[in-house]
VORO-619669 format. One record per residue (C-alpha): x negated, y, z. Coordinates in steps of 0.02 Angstrom, whole numbers, padded with zeros to 5 digits, always signed. Last residue first. Layout:
XYZ/...
This chain:
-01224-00029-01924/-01118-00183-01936/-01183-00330-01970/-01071-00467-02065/-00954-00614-02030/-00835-00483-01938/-00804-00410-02115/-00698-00585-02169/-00727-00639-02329/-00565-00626-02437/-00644-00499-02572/-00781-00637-02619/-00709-00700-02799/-00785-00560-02896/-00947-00603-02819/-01076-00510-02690/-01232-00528-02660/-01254-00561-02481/-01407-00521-02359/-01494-00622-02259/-01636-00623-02119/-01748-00763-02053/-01693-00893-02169/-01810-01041-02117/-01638-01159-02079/-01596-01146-02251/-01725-01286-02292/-01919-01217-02403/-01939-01226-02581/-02084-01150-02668/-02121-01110-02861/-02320-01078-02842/-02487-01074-02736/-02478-00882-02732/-02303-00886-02684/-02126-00894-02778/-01964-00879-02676/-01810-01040-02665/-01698-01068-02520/-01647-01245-02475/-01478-01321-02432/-01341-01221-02536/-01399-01324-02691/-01403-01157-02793/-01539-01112-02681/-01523-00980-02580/-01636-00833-02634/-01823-00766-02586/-01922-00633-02476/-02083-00700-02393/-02099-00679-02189/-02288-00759-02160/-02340-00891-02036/-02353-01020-02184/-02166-00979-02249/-02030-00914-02135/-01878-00810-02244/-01816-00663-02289/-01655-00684-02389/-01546-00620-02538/-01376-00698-02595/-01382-00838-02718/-01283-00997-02641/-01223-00925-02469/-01302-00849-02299/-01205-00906-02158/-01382-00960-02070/-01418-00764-02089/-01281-00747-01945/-01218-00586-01949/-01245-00580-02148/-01324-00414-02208/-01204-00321-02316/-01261-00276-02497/-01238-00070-02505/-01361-00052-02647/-01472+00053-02581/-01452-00062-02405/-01501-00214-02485/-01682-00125-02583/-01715-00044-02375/-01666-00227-02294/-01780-00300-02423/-01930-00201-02414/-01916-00225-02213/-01899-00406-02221/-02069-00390-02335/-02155-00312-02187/-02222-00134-02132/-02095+00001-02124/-02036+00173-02184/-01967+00093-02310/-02035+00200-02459/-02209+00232-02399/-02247+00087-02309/-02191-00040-02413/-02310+00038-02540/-02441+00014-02446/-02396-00166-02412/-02380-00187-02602/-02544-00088-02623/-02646-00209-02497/-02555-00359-02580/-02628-00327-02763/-02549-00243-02892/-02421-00112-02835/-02317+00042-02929/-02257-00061-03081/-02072-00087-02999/-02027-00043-02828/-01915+00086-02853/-01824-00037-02970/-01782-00170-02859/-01626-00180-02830/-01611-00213-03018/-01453-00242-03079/-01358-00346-03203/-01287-00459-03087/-01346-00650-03086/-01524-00624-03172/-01541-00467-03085/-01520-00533-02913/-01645-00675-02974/-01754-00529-03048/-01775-00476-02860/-01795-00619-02776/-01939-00645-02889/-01974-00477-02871/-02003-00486-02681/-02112-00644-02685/-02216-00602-02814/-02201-00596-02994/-02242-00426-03094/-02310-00334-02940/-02430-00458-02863/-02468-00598-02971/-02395-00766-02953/-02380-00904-03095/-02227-00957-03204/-02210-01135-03192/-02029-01141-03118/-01973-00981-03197/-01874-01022-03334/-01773-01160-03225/-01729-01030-03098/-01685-00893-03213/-01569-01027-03289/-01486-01100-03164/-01466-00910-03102/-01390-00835-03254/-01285-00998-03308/-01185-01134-03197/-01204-01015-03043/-01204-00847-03124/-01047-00893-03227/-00927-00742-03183/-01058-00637-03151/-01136-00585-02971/-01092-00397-02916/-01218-00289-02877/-01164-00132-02775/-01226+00044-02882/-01345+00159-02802/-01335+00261-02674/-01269+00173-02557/-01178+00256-02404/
Protein backbone atom coordinates (compact mmCIF):
# COMPACT_ATOMS: atom_id res chain seq x y z
CA UNK A 1 0.00 0.00 0.00
CA UNK A 2 1.38 3.60 -0.74
CA UNK A 3 1.93 5.73 1.61
CA UNK A 4 1.91 8.64 0.10
CA UNK A 5 -0.36 10.24 -2.31
CA UNK A 6 -0.60 8.67 -6.30
CA UNK A 7 0.52 11.47 -8.80
CA UNK A 8 -1.76 12.22 -11.23
CA UNK A 9 -0.55 14.19 -14.52
CA UNK A 10 -2.65 17.61 -15.21
CA UNK A 11 -4.99 18.19 -17.63
CA UNK A 12 -2.38 20.06 -19.94
CA UNK A 13 0.93 18.42 -18.82
CA UNK A 14 1.77 17.53 -22.34
CA UNK A 15 1.14 20.91 -24.19
CA UNK A 16 2.22 22.85 -20.81
CA UNK A 17 3.98 21.52 -17.45
CA UNK A 18 6.28 19.14 -19.12
CA UNK A 19 7.00 21.18 -22.53
CA UNK A 20 7.87 23.57 -20.38
CA UNK A 21 10.02 21.97 -17.60
CA UNK A 22 11.75 20.45 -20.48
CA UNK A 23 12.49 23.58 -22.40
CA UNK A 24 13.57 25.46 -18.99
CA UNK A 25 15.92 22.98 -18.28
CA UNK A 26 17.81 22.30 -21.44
CA UNK A 27 20.99 24.32 -20.40
CA UNK A 28 20.73 23.90 -16.83
CA UNK A 29 23.98 22.10 -15.60
CA UNK A 30 24.42 18.86 -13.37
CA UNK A 31 25.25 18.78 -9.78
CA UNK A 32 24.52 15.99 -7.58
CA UNK A 33 21.53 16.57 -5.37
CA UNK A 34 19.86 19.68 -6.88
CA UNK A 35 19.98 18.30 -10.66
CA UNK A 36 21.02 14.91 -11.33
CA UNK A 37 19.67 12.23 -12.96
CA UNK A 38 17.09 11.14 -10.34
CA UNK A 39 15.73 14.69 -9.63
CA UNK A 40 15.49 15.58 -12.94
CA UNK A 41 13.09 12.81 -13.36
CA UNK A 42 11.92 13.78 -10.38
CA UNK A 43 10.93 17.55 -10.86
CA UNK A 44 9.55 16.34 -14.34
CA UNK A 45 6.94 14.17 -12.27
CA UNK A 46 6.46 17.29 -10.32
CA UNK A 47 6.25 19.54 -13.13
CA UNK A 48 3.23 17.38 -14.60
CA UNK A 49 1.51 16.43 -11.12
CA UNK A 50 2.07 18.46 -8.27
CA UNK A 51 4.09 15.96 -6.32
CA UNK A 52 7.30 15.21 -5.38
CA UNK A 53 8.26 11.51 -5.32
CA UNK A 54 11.13 12.55 -4.45
CA UNK A 55 11.09 14.29 -1.34
CA UNK A 56 12.95 11.85 0.99
CA UNK A 57 15.61 12.29 -1.16
CA UNK A 58 15.94 15.90 -1.28
CA UNK A 59 19.10 18.02 0.19
CA UNK A 60 20.55 14.87 1.90
CA UNK A 61 23.43 14.03 -1.00
CA UNK A 62 26.06 16.10 -2.86
CA UNK A 63 28.37 14.22 -4.63
CA UNK A 64 27.80 10.57 -6.14
CA UNK A 65 29.43 8.67 -3.18
CA UNK A 66 26.59 10.27 -0.79
CA UNK A 67 23.80 9.70 -3.39
CA UNK A 68 24.81 6.00 -3.57
CA UNK A 69 25.01 6.09 0.20
CA UNK A 70 22.01 7.37 0.50
CA UNK A 71 20.46 4.82 -1.90
CA UNK A 72 21.57 2.50 0.43
CA UNK A 73 20.04 3.52 3.40
CA UNK A 74 16.52 4.21 2.31
CA UNK A 75 16.14 1.55 -0.52
CA UNK A 76 17.74 -0.99 0.88
CA UNK A 77 19.65 -1.24 -2.44
CA UNK A 78 22.48 -0.12 -4.54
CA UNK A 79 21.51 1.43 -8.06
CA UNK A 80 19.48 4.32 -9.39
CA UNK A 81 16.70 1.59 -10.72
CA UNK A 82 16.50 0.76 -7.18
CA UNK A 83 15.89 4.60 -5.98
CA UNK A 84 13.25 4.65 -8.43
CA UNK A 85 11.35 1.48 -7.88
CA UNK A 86 11.42 2.48 -3.88
CA UNK A 87 10.19 6.70 -4.87
CA UNK A 88 7.34 4.55 -7.60
CA UNK A 89 6.27 2.23 -5.12
CA UNK A 90 5.58 5.24 -2.23
CA UNK A 91 3.49 6.55 -4.45
CA UNK A 92 1.73 3.47 -5.74
CA UNK A 93 2.85 4.22 -9.67
CA UNK A 94 2.60 0.72 -11.35
CA UNK A 95 5.66 -0.59 -13.09
CA UNK A 96 4.88 -1.34 -16.78
CA UNK A 97 5.18 -5.24 -17.68
CA UNK A 98 6.91 -4.47 -20.57
CA UNK A 99 9.03 -1.16 -19.90
CA UNK A 100 8.99 -0.84 -23.89
CA UNK A 101 5.05 0.02 -23.21
CA UNK A 102 6.18 2.86 -21.26
CA UNK A 103 4.19 6.16 -22.46
CA UNK A 104 4.87 9.98 -23.06
CA UNK A 105 6.00 11.17 -19.34
CA UNK A 106 5.95 8.20 -17.08
CA UNK A 107 9.23 7.36 -15.11
CA UNK A 108 12.14 5.12 -16.46
CA UNK A 109 15.61 3.65 -15.78
CA UNK A 110 17.44 3.59 -18.55
CA UNK A 111 21.13 2.42 -20.36
CA UNK A 112 23.50 5.36 -20.71
CA UNK A 113 27.49 4.89 -21.03
CA UNK A 114 27.47 1.47 -19.09
CA UNK A 115 25.55 3.16 -16.31
CA UNK A 116 21.53 2.75 -15.36
CA UNK A 117 20.45 6.73 -15.15
CA UNK A 118 16.80 7.50 -14.17
CA UNK A 119 14.84 9.82 -16.75
CA UNK A 120 11.23 10.38 -18.57
CA UNK A 121 9.72 9.55 -22.02
CA UNK A 122 10.02 12.08 -24.18
CA UNK A 123 7.07 13.96 -25.19
CA UNK A 124 7.91 12.64 -28.78
CA UNK A 125 7.10 9.06 -27.52
CA UNK A 126 10.47 7.91 -29.29
CA UNK A 127 13.35 9.01 -27.05
CA UNK A 128 13.62 9.34 -23.27
CA UNK A 129 15.11 12.42 -21.84
CA UNK A 130 17.55 12.50 -18.11
CA UNK A 131 20.33 15.07 -17.44
CA UNK A 132 24.10 13.83 -16.95
CA UNK A 133 27.28 15.35 -16.05
CA UNK A 134 28.03 16.23 -19.72
CA UNK A 135 24.38 17.72 -20.06
CA UNK A 136 20.54 17.54 -21.36
CA UNK A 137 20.74 13.84 -22.93
CA UNK A 138 18.50 11.97 -25.23
CA UNK A 139 18.82 8.43 -25.74
CA UNK A 140 15.71 5.92 -28.16
CA UNK A 141 12.97 4.12 -26.08
CA UNK A 142 14.52 0.99 -26.76
CA UNK A 143 17.32 1.85 -23.69
CA UNK A 144 14.41 1.85 -21.09
CA UNK A 145 15.54 -0.72 -18.77
CA UNK A 146 12.68 -0.39 -16.26
CA UNK A 147 9.37 1.82 -16.29
CA UNK A 148 6.97 3.05 -14.32
CA UNK A 149 3.63 5.02 -15.27
CA UNK A 150 2.39 8.27 -14.09
CA UNK A 151 -0.81 8.26 -14.24
CA UNK A 152 -3.55 10.68 -16.09
CA UNK A 153 -7.12 11.44 -15.60
CA UNK A 154 -7.78 9.86 -18.93
CA UNK A 155 -5.84 6.40 -18.04
CA UNK A 156 -8.72 4.46 -16.05
CA UNK A 157 -9.32 2.10 -19.26
CA UNK A 158 -5.70 0.62 -19.26
CA UNK A 159 -5.78 -2.78 -18.86
CA UNK A 160 -4.04 -4.17 -15.27
CA UNK A 161 -2.51 -7.18 -17.17
CA UNK A 162 -0.18 -4.47 -18.93
CA UNK A 163 1.49 -3.99 -15.53
CA UNK A 164 3.62 -5.99 -12.78
CA UNK A 165 2.06 -7.47 -10.30
CA UNK A 166 3.69 -7.96 -6.96
Amino acid sequence: MPENPLPIRSHTWSTRELHDYLTNHAHTSFAWGQFDCCLFAADAIQAMTGIDIAAEFRGKYHDQASAFELIKTVTGGSTVADAAAYCANQHGLPEWKYPLMAQRGDLVVFENDGNLIAGVVHLSGRHVVSVSESGLIKAPITAVQRAWHIPAHEDIGIPAERFKHE
